[in-house]
C-alpha positions in Angstrom: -26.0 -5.4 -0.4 -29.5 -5.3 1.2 -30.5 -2.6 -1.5 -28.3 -3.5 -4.3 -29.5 -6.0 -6.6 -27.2 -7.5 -9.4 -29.5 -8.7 -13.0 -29.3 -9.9 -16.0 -28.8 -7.5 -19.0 -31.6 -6.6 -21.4 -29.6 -6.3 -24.6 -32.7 -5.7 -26.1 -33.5 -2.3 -24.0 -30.1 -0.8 -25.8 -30.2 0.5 -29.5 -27.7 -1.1 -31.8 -24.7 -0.2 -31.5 -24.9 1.0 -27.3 -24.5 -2.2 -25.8 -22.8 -1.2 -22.1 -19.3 -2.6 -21.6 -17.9 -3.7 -18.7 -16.6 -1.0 -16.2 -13.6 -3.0 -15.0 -12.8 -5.1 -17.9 -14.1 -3.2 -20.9 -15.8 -6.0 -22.4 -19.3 -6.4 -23.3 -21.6 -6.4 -19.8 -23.9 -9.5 -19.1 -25.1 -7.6 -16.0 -26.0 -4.6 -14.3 -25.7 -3.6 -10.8 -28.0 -1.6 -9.4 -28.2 0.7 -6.4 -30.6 3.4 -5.5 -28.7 6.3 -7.0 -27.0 4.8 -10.0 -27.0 1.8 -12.5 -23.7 0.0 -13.6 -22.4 -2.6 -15.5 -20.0 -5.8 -15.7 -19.1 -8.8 -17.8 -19.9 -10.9 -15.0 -21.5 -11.0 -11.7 -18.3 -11.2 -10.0 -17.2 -8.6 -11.4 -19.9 -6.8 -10.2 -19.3 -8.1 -6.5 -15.6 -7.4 -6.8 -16.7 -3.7 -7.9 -19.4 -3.2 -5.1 -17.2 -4.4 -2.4 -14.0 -3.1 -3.8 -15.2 1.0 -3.9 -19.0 1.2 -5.2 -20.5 0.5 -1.9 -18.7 4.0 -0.8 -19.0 5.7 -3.5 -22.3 5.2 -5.3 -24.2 8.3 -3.3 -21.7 10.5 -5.7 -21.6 8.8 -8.5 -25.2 9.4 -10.0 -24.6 13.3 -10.1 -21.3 12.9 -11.4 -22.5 10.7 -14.6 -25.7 12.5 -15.6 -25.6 14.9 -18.4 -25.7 18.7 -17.3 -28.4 20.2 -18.5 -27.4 23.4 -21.2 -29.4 25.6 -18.9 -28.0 28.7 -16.5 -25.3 31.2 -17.6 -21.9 30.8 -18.6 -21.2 31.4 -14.8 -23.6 28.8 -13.7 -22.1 26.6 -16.1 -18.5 27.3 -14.5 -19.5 26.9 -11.1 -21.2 23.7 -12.1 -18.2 22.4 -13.8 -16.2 23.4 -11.1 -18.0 21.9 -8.3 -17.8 18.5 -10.4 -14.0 18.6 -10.8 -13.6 19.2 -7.0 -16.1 16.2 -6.5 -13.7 14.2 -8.6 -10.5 15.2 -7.3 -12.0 14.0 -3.6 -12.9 10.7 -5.6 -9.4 10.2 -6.8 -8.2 10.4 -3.3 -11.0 8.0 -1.8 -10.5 5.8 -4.3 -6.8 5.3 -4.4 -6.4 5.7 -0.5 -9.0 2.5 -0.6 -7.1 0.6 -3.3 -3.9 1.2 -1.1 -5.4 0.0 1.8 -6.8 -3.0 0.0 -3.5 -3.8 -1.2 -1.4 -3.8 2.1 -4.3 -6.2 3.6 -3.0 -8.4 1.0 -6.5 -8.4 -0.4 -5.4 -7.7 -4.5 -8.8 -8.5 -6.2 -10.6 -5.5 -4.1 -7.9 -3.5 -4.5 -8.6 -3.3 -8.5 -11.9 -1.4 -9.0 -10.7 1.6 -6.6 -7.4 2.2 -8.9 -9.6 1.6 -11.9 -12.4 4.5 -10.4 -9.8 7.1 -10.0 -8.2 6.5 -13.4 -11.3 6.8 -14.7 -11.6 10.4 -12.4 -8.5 11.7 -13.9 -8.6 10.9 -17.4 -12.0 12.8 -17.2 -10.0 15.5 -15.3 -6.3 15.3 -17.2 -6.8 13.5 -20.7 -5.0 10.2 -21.7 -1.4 10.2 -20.9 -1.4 12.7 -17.8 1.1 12.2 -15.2 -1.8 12.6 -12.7 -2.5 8.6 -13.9 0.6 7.0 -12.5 -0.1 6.3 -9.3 -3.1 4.4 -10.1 -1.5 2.6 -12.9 0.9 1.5 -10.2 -1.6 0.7 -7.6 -3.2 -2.2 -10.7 0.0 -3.1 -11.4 1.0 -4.4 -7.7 -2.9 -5.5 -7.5 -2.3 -7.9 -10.6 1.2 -8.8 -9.5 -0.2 -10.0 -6.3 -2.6 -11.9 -8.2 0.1 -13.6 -10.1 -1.4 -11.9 -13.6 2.5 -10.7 -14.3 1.7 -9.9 -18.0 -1.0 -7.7 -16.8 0.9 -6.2 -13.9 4.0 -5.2 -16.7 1.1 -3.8 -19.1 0.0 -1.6 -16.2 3.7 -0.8 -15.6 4.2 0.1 -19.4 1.5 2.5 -19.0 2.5 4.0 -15.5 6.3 4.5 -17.6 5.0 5.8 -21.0 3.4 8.7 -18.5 6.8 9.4 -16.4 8.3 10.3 -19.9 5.6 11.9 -21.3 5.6 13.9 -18.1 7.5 16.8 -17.0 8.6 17.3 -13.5 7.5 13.8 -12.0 8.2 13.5 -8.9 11.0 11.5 -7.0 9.0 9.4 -5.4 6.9 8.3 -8.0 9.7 7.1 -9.7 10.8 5.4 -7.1 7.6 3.4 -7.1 8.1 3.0 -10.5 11.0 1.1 -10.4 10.1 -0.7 -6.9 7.1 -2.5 -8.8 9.4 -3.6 -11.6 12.1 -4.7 -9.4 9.3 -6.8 -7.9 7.8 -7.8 -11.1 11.2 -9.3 -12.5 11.7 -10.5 -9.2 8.9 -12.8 -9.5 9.7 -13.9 -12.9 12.8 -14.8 -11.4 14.8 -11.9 -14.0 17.3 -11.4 -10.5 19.7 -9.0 -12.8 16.8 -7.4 -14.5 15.0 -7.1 -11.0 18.3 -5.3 -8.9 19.0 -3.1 -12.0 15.6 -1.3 -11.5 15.4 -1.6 -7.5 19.0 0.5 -7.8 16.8 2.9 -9.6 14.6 2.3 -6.7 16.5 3.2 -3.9 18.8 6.4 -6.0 15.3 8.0 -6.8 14.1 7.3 -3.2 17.2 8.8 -1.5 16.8 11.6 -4.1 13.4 12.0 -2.4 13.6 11.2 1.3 17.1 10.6 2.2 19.2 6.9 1.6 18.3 6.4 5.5 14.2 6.7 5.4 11.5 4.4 6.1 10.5 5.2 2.5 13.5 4.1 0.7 14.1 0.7 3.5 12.0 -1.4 0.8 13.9 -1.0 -1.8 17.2 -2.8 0.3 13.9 -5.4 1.7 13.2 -6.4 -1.9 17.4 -6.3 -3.0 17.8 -8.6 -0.2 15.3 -11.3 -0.8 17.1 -11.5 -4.2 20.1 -11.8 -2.6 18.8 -14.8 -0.4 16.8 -16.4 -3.3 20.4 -16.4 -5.3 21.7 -18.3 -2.3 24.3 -15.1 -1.5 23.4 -14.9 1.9 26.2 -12.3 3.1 24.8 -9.9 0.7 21.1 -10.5 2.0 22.0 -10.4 5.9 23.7 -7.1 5.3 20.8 -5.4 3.8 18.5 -7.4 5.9 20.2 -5.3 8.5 20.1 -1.7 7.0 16.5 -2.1 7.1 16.3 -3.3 10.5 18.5 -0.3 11.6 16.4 2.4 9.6 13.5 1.4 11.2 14.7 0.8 14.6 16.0 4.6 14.5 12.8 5.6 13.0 11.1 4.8 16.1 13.5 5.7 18.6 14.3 9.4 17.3 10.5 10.0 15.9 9.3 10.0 19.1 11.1 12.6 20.3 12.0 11.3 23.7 13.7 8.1 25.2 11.4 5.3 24.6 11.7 4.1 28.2 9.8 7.4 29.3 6.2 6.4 27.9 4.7 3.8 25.2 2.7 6.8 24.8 5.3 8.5 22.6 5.3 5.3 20.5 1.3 5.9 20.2 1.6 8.9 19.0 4.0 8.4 15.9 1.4 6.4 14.8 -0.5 9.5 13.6 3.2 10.1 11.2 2.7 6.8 9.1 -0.3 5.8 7.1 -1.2 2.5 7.9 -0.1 0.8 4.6 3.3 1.6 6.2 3.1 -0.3 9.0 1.6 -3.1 7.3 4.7 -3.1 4.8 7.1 -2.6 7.9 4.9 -5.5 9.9 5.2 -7.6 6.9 9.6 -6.5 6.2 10.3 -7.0 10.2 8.4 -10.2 10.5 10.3 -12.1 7.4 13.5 -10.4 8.5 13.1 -11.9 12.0 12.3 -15.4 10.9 15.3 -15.1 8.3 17.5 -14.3 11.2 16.2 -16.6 13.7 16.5 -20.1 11.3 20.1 -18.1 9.9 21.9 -17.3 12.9 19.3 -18.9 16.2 16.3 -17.0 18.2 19.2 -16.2 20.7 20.9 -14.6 18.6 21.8 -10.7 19.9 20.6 -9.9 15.8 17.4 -11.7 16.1 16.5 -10.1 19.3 16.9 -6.6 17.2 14.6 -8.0 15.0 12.5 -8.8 17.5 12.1 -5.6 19.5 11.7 -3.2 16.6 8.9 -5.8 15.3 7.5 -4.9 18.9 7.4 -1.1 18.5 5.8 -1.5 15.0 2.7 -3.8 16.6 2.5 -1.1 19.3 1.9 1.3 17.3 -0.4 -0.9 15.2 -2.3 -1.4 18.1 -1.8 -5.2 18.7 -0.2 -4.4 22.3 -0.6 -8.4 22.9 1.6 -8.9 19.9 4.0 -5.8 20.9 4.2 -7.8 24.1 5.2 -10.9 23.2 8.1 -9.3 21.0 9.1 -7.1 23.5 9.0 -9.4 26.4 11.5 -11.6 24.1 14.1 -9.0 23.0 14.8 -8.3 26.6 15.8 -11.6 27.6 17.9 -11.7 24.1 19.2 -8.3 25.4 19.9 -9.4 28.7 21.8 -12.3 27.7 24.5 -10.4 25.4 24.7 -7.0 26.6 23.5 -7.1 30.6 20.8 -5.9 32.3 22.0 -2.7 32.8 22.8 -2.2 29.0 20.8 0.6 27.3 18.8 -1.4 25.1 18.3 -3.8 27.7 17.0 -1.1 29.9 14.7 0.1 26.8 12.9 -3.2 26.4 12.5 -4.0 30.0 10.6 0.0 30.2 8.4 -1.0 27.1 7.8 -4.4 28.2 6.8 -3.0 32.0 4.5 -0.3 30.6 2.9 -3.0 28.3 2.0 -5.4 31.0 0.9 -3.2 33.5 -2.4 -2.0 30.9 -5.5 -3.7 31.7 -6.3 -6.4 30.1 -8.6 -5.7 27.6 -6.0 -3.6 26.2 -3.7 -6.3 24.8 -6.4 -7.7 22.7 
């Protein structure tokens, strides 16, 4: 923040009346960050950190044009193209913005994740009005913020909001309802409302399978987050067997996305990357890795199951990039795989090609 300076308020430089409210919490500002190209405010100066770190610091170049009053000079035309040129500028903004939040939120970083979804609501109310469709997936993206935060009344607020759009809007899309009724599921989940939380992660999955088939990556976390009610409710059967499905739609995933046998090059694996945003993987990383320890204290790291686990774990670090990680899995799946099936088994075969290819990069590469 080497030219970003965060002060005290002068209440007394605002007429009655104008005192500057808080851009993140809407209350009455005690400070004012300020950068070279523009001058905002917050209730607090960690707020005003939070803000700066959150989206500002990436942002603020744009944000001084986009909040000065145009002048009412030019022609009609001029006018146009100058509104024009502004929309676009926000539209671009809206997708910075979320695509930060996002990231923010998969990096388990919640607080941060905040001002971006906040920006880009602001974006599209100036671009849609109050109520627009256009809001819901930033309403979403506040509502998993605060429900990481533990704020659950304002997560459901968010979630109100995010609902009271989908019926106000026509058309909304599959998926977006899916996400919908993913963070509620999630949100009941954690206020330990089990019935309330399957009822809406059924809606979950049926809009998701509407969307991108019952098989996809996209729809896997809605049987992740049925399952781990399933296993807090002690019904263990019921939380292995969807504990699986996801397993298996992943594992599938990687072996028919690449478009070749894996065995041929980790190079195939590298390139699917490219298909999945990172918040993906992070939310695969995050599935596989709790699935694997499930199945390892459940049924025993030799297990043939946990060895599955394992080795699609392994392709999901390899195309994160942690090839040290993607080792380690790897390496471990084959001896599971060797164990059960032979060393002449298919899968066996697979891991032992993955595993070779990963050990023979340089070292530098595994780190």
């Amino acid at each position: 923040m080497a030219e970003v300076e965060i002060r005290a308020l002068n209440t007394l430089a605002f007429p009655k009346g104008k005192h500057p409210r808080c851009d993140l919490t809407g209350v009455p500002a005690t400070v004012q960050l300020e950068t070279p190209q523009v001058t905002l405010y917050y209730a607090t100066r960690e707020h005003a950190e939070q803000a700066w770190h959150g989206i500002i610091n990436k942002i603020a170049p744009l944000l001084g044009p986009l909040r000065s009053q145009a002048g009412m000079i030019g022609s009609e035309e001029d006018r146009a193209k100058r509104e024009y040129t502004l929309n676009m500028s926000k539209r671009a903004l809206v997708d910075l913005c979320s695509q930060e939040a996002a990231q923010f939120l998969a990096d388990g970083r919640y607080a941060l994740a905040i001002p971006g979804a906040i920006q880009a609501i602001t974006f599209l109310k100036d671009l849609f009005g109050e109520g627009a469709g256009e809001l819901i997936p930033p309403y979403l993206l506040l509502a998993e913020a605060n429900l990481g935060l533990g704020r659950f009344q304002q997560a459901e607020e968010f979630l109100s909001l995010a609902n009271w759009s989908v019926l106000k809007s026509s058309g909304c899309p599959n998926a977006v309802r899916s996400q919908l009724h993913r963070n509620f599921g999630k949100l009941y989940s954690a206020q330990g409302k089990h019935a309330e939380a399957l009822g809406e992660l059924t809606k979950d999955v049926y809009w998701s399978s509407l969307e991108f088939g019952p098989e996809h990556v996209n729809t896997s976390a809605g049987y992740y987050h049925m399952a781990s009610i399933f296993y807090a409710q002690h019904r263990i059967e019921n939380a292995l067997a969807l504990y699986d499905k996801v397993v298996d739609i992943w594992y599938k995933f990687l072996i028919a996305a690449t478009g070749r046998p894996p065995q041929d090059s980790t190079e195939a694996h590298l390139d699917l990357a490219a298909t999945l945003a990172p918040t993906q993987l992070t939310e695969a990383h995050d599935m596989l890795g709790f699935i694997l320890q499930t199945r390892a204290k459940l049924l025993g790291q030799g297990h043939i199951a946990t060895g599955e686990a394992r080795y699609t774990l392994g392709l999901v670090l390899l195309l994160q990039g942690k090839a040290a990680e993607a080792q380690e899995c790897v390496g471990g799946a084959a001896e599971v795989y060797a164990k059960h099936l032979g060393a002449e088994h298919q899968a066996t075969r697979r891991a032992m090609a993955v595993l070779k290819q990963l050990t023979s990069r340089p070292e530098n590469d595994l780190n």
